[in-house]
C-alpha positions as a Markdown table, in Angstrom:
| # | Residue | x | y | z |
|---|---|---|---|---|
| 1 | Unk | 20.2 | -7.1 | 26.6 |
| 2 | Unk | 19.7 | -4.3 | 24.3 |
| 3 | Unk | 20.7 | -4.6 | 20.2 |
| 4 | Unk | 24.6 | -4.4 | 19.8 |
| 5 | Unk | 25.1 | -0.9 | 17.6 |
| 6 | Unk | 27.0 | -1.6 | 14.5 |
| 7 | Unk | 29.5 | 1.6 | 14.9 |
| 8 | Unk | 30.6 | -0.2 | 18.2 |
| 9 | Unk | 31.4 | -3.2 | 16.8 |
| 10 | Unk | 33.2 | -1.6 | 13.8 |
| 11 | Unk | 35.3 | 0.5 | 16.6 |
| 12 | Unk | 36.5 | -2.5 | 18.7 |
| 13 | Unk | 39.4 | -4.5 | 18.1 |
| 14 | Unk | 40.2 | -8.1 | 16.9 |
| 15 | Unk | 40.8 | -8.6 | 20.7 |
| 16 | Unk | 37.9 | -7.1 | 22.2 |
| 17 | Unk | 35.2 | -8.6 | 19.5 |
| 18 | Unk | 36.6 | -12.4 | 21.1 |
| 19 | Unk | 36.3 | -11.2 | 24.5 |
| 20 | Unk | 32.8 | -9.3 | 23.6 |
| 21 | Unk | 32.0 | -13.1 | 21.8 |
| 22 | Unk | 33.4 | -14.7 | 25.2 |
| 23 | Unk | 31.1 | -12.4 | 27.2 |
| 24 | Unk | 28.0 | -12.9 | 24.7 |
| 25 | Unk | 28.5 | -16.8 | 24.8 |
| 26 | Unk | 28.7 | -16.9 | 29.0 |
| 27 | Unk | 25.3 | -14.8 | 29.1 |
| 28 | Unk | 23.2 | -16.8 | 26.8 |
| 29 | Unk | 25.0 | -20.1 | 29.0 |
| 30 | Unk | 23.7 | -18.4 | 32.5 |
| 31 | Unk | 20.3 | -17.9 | 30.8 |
| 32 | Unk | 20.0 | -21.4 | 29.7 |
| 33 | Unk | 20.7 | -22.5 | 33.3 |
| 34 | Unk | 18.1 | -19.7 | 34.6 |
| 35 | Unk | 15.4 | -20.7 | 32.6 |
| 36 | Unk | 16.2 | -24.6 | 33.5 |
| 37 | Unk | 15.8 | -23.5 | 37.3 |
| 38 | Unk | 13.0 | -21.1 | 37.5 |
| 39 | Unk | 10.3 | -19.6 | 34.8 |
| 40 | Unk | 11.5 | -16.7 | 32.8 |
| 41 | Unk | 9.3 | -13.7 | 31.7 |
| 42 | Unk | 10.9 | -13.1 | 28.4 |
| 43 | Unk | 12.3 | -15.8 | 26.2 |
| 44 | Unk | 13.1 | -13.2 | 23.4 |
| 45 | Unk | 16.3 | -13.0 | 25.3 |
| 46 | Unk | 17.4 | -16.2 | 24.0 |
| 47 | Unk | 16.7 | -14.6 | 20.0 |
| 48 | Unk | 18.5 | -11.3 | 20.9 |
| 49 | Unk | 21.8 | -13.1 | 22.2 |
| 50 | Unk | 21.9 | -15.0 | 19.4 |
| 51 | Unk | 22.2 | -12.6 | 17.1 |
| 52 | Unk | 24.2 | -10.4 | 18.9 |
| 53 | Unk | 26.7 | -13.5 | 19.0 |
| 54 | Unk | 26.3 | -13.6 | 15.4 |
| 55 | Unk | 26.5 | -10.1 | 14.9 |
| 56 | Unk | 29.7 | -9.9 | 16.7 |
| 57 | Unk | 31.6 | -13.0 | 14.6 |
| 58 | Unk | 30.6 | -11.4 | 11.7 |
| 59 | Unk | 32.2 | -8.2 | 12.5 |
| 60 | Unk | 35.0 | -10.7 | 13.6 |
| 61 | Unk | 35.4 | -12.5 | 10.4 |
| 62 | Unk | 35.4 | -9.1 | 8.2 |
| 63 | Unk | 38.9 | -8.1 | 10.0 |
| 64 | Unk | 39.9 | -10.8 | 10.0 |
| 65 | Unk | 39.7 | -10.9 | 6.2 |
């Protein structure tokens, strides 16, 4: 999962940012239940989709208001 650029978050729409959250949020649940059932190589994976979650709310919460 590569860094979420800022310019495409500030071009989506209220819409697309909860379905991009949606999206964000299932990944991070499938790699919970991957690293639960076999050894993963990289646990930066967890740090990067966290942030991008929070990247992405923020983003959310500025159009919002």
């Amino acid at each position: 999962m590569n860094k979420i650029v800022k310019n495409e978050l500030k071009a989506l729409s209220e819409l697309e940012l909860i379905s991009k959250v949606d999206d964000l949020r299932r990944e991070l649940f499938s790699l919970r239940l991957h690293s639960k059932t076999s050894p993963l190589e990289n646990f930066t994976q967890f740090k990067k989709l966290r942030r991008n979650i929070a990247r992405t709310l923020t983003y959310l919460r500025q159009k919002n208001g």
